[in-house]
C-alpha positions, 0 to 999 in steps of 0.5 A: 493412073497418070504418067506425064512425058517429058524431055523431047525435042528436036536433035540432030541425027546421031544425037541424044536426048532423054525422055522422062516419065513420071507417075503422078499421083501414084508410086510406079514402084510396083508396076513394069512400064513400058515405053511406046512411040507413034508417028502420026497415022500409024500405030504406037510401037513397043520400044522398050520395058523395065520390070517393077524390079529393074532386073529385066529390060527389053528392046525392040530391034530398031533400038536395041543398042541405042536407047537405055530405059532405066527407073528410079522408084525413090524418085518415081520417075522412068527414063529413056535415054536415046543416043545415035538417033536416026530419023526415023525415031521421029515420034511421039513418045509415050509411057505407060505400064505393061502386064508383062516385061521380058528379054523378048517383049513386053504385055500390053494393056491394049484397052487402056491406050486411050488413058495414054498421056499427051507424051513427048514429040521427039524430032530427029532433023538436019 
């Protein structure tokens, strides 16, 4: 499996980008994905998931009613939108898929992070 990330870059703060994953090689139709960022020297964080059925997403707090996560099977691709960006979403962001989405979290696939792609570097500055 391969996700590929793209859409970072560097905004201002308060505002916006989105991010793209798309499953290459697969469909992605069948698994929830997840997105995650890591700030060099600390570990990934959950951001946000999607179920393989688009009905569940979650949140993590530091995002929550700032990025949408959404998902076009047809076109095999995953989104995240992030509005009001802050600083600290200073991050590498990548996508993979999950074991488990819910309203209150998500699965990991803790051995599979070293499959992670190279993700997409997203730089909040004035």
């Amino acid at each position: 499996l391969q996700f590929v990330e793209s859409g970072g870059g560097q905004v201002q703060p308060g505002g916006s980008l989105r991010l793209s994953c798309v499953a290459s090689g697969f469909t992605l139709d069948g698994y929830h994905i997840g997105w995650f960022r890591r700030v060099p020297g600390q570990e990934w964080k959950a951001v946000a998931c999607i179920t393989s059925s688009a009905r569940t997403t979650y949140y993590a707090d530091s995002v929550k009613g700032r990025f949408v996560i959404s998902r076009n099977n047809a076109n095999n691709t995953v989104y995240l939108q992030l509005n009001s960006l802050k600083f600290e979403d200073t991050a590498v962001y990548y996508c993979w898929k999950t074991s488990a989405c819910t309203t209150s979290g998500m699965g990991i696939y803790d051995d599979e992070v070293e499959y992670w792609g190279e993700g997409t570097q997203v730089t909040v500055s004035s």
